[in-house]
Structure formats: structure tokens, C-alpha cells
C-alpha positions in Angstrom: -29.2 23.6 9.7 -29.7 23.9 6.0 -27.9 26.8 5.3 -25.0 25.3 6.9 -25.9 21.9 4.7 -25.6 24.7 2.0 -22.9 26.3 2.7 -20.8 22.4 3.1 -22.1 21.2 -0.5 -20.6 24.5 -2.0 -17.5 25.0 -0.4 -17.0 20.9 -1.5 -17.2 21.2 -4.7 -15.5 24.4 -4.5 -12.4 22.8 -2.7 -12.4 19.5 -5.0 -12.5 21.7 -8.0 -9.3 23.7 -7.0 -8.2 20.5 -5.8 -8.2 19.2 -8.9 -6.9 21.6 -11.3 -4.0 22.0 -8.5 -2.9 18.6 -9.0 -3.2 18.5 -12.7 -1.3 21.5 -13.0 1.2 20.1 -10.3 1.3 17.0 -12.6 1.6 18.9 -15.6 4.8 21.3 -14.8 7.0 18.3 -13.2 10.4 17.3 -14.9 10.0 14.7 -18.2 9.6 11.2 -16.8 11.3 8.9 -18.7 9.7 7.6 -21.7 8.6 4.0 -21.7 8.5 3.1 -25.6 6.4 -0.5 -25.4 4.5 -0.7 -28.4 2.1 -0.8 -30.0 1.1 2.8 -28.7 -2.8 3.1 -29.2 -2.8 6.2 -30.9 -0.8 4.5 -33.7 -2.5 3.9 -37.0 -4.9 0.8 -36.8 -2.5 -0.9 -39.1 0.3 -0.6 -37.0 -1.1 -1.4 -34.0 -1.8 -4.6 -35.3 1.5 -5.6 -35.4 2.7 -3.5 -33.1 5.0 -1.1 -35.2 5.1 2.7 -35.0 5.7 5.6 -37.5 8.7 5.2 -37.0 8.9 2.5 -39.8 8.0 5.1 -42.0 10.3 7.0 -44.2 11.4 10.9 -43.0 9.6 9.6 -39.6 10.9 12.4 -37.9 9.2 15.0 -40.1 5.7 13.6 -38.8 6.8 13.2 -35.0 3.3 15.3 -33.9 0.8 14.6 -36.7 0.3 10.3 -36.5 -2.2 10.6 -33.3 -5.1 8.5 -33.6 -7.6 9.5 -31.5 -10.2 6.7 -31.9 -7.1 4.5 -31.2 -6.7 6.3 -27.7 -10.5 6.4 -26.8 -10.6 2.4 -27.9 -8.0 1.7 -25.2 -9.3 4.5 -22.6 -12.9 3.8 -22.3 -12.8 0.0 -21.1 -9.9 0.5 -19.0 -11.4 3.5 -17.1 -15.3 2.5 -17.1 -14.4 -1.9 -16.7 -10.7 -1.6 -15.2 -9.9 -3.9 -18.2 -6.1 -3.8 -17.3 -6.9 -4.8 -13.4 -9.3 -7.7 -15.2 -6.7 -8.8 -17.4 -4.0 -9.0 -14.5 -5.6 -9.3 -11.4 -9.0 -10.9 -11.4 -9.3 -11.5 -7.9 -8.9 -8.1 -7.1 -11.2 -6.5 -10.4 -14.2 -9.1 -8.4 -13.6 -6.2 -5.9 -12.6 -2.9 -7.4 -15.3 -3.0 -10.5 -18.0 -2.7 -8.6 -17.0 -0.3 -6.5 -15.8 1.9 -8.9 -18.5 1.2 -11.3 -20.9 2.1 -8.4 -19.6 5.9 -8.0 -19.6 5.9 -11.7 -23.2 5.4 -11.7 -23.6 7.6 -8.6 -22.3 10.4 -10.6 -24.1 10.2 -13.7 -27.2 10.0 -11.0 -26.1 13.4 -9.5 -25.7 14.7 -13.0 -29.1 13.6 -14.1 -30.8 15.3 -10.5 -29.3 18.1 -11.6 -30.2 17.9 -15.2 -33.8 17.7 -13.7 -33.6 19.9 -11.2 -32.6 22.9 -14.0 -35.4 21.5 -16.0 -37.7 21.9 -13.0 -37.0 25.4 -12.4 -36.4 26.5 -16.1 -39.2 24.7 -17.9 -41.6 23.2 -15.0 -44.0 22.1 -17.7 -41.5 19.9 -19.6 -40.7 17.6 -16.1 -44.5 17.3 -14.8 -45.1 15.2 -18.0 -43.5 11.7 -19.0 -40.2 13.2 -19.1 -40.2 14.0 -15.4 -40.9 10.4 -15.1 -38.6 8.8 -17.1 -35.9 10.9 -16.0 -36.9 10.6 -11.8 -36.9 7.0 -12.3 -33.8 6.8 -14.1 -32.0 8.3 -11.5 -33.6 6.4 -8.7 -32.4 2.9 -10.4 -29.0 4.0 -10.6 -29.0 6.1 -7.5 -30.0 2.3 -5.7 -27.6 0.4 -7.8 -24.4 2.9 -7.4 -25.0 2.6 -3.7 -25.3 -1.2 -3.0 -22.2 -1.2 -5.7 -19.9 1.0 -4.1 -20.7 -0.1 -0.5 -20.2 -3.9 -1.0 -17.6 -3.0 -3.4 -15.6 -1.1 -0.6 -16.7 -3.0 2.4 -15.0 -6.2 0.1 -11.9 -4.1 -0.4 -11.5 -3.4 3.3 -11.8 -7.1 4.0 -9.5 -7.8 1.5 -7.1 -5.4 2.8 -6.9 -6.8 6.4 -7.3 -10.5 5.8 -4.9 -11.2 2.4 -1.3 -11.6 3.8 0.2 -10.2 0.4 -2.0 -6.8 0.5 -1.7 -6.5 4.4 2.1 -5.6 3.8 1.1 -2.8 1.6 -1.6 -1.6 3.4 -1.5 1.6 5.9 -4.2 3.1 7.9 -4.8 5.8 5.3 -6.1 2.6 2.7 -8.0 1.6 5.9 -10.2 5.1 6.4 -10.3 5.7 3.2 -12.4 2.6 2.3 -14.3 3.5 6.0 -15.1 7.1 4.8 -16.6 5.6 1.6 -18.4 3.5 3.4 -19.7 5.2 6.4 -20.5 8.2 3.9 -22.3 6.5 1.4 -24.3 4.5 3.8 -25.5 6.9 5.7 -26.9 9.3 2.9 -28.7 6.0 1.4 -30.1 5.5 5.2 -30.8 9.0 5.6 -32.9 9.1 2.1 -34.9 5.5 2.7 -35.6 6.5 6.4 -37.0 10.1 5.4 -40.9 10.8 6.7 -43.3 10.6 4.4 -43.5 14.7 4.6 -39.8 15.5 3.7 -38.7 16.6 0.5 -37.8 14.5 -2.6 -35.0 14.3 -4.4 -35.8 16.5 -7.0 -37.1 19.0 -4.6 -33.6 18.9 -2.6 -31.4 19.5 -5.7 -33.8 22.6 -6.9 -33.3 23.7 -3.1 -29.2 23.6 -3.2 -29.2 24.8 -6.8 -31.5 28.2 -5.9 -30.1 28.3 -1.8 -34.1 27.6 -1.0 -33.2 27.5 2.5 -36.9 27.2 3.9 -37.0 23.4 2.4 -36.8 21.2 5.8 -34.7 17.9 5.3 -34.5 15.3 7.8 -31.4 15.5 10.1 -30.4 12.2 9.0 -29.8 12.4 5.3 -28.5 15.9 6.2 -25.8 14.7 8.0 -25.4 11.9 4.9 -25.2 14.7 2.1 -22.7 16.6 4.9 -20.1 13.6 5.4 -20.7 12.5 1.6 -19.4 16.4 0.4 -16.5 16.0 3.0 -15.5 12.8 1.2 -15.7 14.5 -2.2 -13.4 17.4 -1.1 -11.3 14.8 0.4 -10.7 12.6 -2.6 -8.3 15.1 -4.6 -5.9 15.7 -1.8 -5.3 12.3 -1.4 -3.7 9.2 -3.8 -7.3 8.5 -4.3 -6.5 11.7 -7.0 -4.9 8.4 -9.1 -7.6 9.4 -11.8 -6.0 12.5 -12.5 -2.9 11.1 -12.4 -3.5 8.3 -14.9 -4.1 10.6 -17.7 -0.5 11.9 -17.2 0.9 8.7 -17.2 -0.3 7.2 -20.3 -0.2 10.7 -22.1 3.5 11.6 -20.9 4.7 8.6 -19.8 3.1 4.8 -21.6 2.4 7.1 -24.4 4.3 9.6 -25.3 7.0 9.3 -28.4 7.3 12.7 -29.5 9.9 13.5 -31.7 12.6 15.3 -30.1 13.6 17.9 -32.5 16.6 20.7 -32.3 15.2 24.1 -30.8 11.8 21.6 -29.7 9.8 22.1 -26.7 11.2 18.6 -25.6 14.8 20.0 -25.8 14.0 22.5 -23.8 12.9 20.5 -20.8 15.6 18.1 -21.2 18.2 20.9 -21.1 16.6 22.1 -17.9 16.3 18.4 -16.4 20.3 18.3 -16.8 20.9 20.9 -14.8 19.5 19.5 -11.3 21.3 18.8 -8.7 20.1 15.0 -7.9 20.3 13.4 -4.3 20.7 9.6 -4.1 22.2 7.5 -1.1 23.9 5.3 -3.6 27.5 6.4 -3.0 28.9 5.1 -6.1 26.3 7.4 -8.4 28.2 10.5 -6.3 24.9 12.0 -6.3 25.2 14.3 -3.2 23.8 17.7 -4.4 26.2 19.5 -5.4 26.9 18.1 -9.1 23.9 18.2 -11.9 22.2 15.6 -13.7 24.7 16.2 -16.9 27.7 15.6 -14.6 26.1 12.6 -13.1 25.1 11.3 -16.4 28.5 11.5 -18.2 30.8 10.0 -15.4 31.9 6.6 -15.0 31.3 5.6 -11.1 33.6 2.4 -11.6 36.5 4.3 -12.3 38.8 6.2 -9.3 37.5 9.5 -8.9 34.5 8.6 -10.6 36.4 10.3 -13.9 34.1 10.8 -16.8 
């Protein structure tokens, strides 16, 4: 039973990894999206921002089209909106009362797996460093936010779900994906927090389990139920990057290439490039008037006049 547990938690991270970097890279190598040019832009110059204004006020703007990026700007926006949803709190309270905490919950459920695992290479690399008030500090640590992700994330989901089927306005947009998705987090999630507060008094800690997986100790003898918890909690990890739930990948692309992005486009530039290459598809839309059927590219769809006979350019 163990090694399979093993063998589960590796290939999971394995296939989520992959999964990831698939996606960004699928992300990454799509056509130019079109560029949505609301400012202020965050990475502008706090004194532009302020106002809202752009390099582009400034004189020979186009000479400094790469080198105006403020990165404190960026990370000023970024962090509240991806740790406090700021946007969804801003725009939708009702539904932040819902989303924060379960999203803040697997935030904290990650930076508890991260500190196990801190441990855990502490425990087998320097053993006399954890047995003394570091140990400690860093086992209780983890156990706070281990308990505090999980009653987080649960309610936060369970809320979600109920949202889902009972608000008249979300129950149009829902499908039975949104449904099992929330039921995977919460079935998951519940049973590895089950599976750990039911343990005997003789199984292994946490600590012990995460030196186990991280040396394939396959002698250590975890309880059946918060093996099959840590089994169906991997299986949701894998799971997350091939689904929509991946929207955390995606989001960098779309403030970075899309909110964000005001490049200058430059002869013999990278972004004429692309643009040269997005005029050459071959576009399929059932509008008739757009003539759009497959045959003629972008360019020729671009530079004709639909409302006149023929659809003459």
C-alpha cells in the first residue's frame, strides 16, 4: 500500500508539473490577442499612474517602447489581487465572501506543504538542528496553518457549491464540471484532514510521513485512511492543470500580453513579425457578411468593405 501511495504522490506532481509548463507554453505561442490599452498600466512610472498617463506623453516615446517597466508598479497591483482577490472584492463582494477563503485556504495549505518539506530536509540533513526549538516552532507552524487552510478551503468550497446551485444568476453559468470540481476539493481535502485527526496514537507524524515520501522509506505504516486522503488529494493536484481551474496560469498571460502589454511596435520588431503571420490566417466565422469562410486570410478580411456588393475592398 505505501509504495503504491508512493508511486501516486510522484507521478502527481510529475503530471501537474508537465501540465503546467504545457499550458504555459500552449499560452505562450498563441496568435497576439488584441491589446486592450486602459490605462494607467501598473508598470508605468508612479507619476503617471497617478493620473493615469503613459510614456507615451513623453517626447521620442517610441524610442523607449521596452525600457519604462516598473516592476514595483506590477508587484503592487499583483500581490493583493492574487493573495486577497482585490478585483473580485472590489466588483463582486458577495462572491469574494466565498472565493477568499477558499482560495486563501490552499494558499496556506501550500506554504504548509512547503514548510513539511522544509522540515523534513532539515530532519534528514541536519537532525540536530529540528530536535531543538526550531523543530518546534517550525512543527507548530505548520500544524496552525495546515488546520486553518483546511477549514478555509472546505467551507470556502462547500459555500461555492451552494452558491452555484441555489443563485438563479450563477445556475445559468454553471455545468457539472463547476459542480465536481468544487466536490473533488471537498471530498479530497476532507478526507486527508479526517484521515490525519483519526490516525492511532502509534502512526506516524507528519514530519515522519514527508521524510518517508521524500527518501521512498516504504517500511513507515500509515493508516489506510489518511492514505487514501494523501491518494485522492495528489489526484486533485494532477487534475487542476488540465482543467480551467489552470486560470492561474492563464492570468499571468492576460495581464502581461493582453491588460498590459503596450509594446512599441517597431519596423523589422518581434511584434511585426507576429502580426505579419496573424494576417495570413484563414478565419472561420458564421457571420455571412464578414465572408469569413476559410478560404480568404485575415488581411483580405480586414481590408474589405462587407456592405458593399461583392464585399469589394
Amino acid at each position: 500500500m505505501t509504495i503504491v501511495l508512493f508511486a501516486v504522490l510522484y507521478l502527481s506532481l510529475a503530471v501537474f508539473v508537465i501540465a503546467c509548463i504545457a499550458r504555459a507554453v500552449y499560452y505562450a505561442r498563441q496568435p497576439m490577442h488584441l491589446r486592450w490599452e486602459l490605462y494607467p498600466v501598473p508598470h508605468e512610472p508612479p507619476d503617471k499612474v497617478k493620473h493615469g498617463g503613459s510614456y507615451f506623453e513623453d517626447l521620442d516615446w517610441w524610442k523607449n517602447g521596452t525600457n519604462h517597466k516598473n516592476m514595483a508598479g506590477e508587484l503592487t497591483f499583483m500581490i493583493p489581487e492574487m493573495l486577497f482577490l482585490k478585483g473580485l472584492w472590489e466588483f463582486n463582494r458577495k462572491m469574494w465572501i466565498r472565493s477568499f477563503p477558499f482560495h486563501f485556504g490552499l494558499y496556506m495549505l501550500m506554504g504548509t506543504i512547503g514548510l513539511v518539506f522544509v522540515s523534513a530536509l532539515l530532519g534528514i540533513f541536519a537532525p540536530a538542528l529540528m530536535a531543538g526549538g526550531l523543530g518546534l516552532a517550525l512543527h507548530w507552524i505548520y500544524t496552525v496553518t495546515a488546520f486553518c487552510g483546511f477549514i478555509l478551503a472546505i467551507a470556502g468550497a462547500a459555500a461555492l457549491l451552494l452558491r452555484r446551485l441555489t443563485d438563479p444568476q450563477l445556475k445559468i453559468y454553471t455545468v457539472p464540471g463547476d459542480v465536481f470540481n468544487l466536490l473533488f476539493f471537498i471530498v479530497a481535502l476532507a478526507l486527508l484532514l479526517a484521515g490525519y485527526l483519526l490516525r492511532g496514537p502509534q502512526a506516524p507524524g507528519t514530519l515522519e510521513v514527508a521524510m518517508a515520501v521524500l527518501t521512498f522509506d516504504t517500511s513507515v505504516k500509515i493508516p489506510a485512511l489518511l492514505a487514501m486522503g494523501m491518494i485522492l488529494s495528489a489526484l486533485l493536484v494532477a487534475y487542476i492543470p488540465l482543467t480551467h481551474m489552470s486560470h492561474f496560469i492563464g492570468k499571468y498571460f492576460t495581464y502581461h500580453s493582453i491588460r498590459w502589454n503596450d509594446e512599441v511596435n517597431l519596423r523589422g520588431s518581434r511584434i511585426e513579425k507576429k502580426l505579419a503571420e496573424c494576417l495570413m490566417y484563414k478565419p472561420t466565422w458564421s457571420a455571412s457578411h464578414v465572408k469569413a469562410d476559410g478560404t480568404r486570410t485575415w488581411a483580405d478580411v480586414a481590408t474589405t468593405n462587407p456592405t458593399q456588393e461583392g464585399g469589394q475592398k
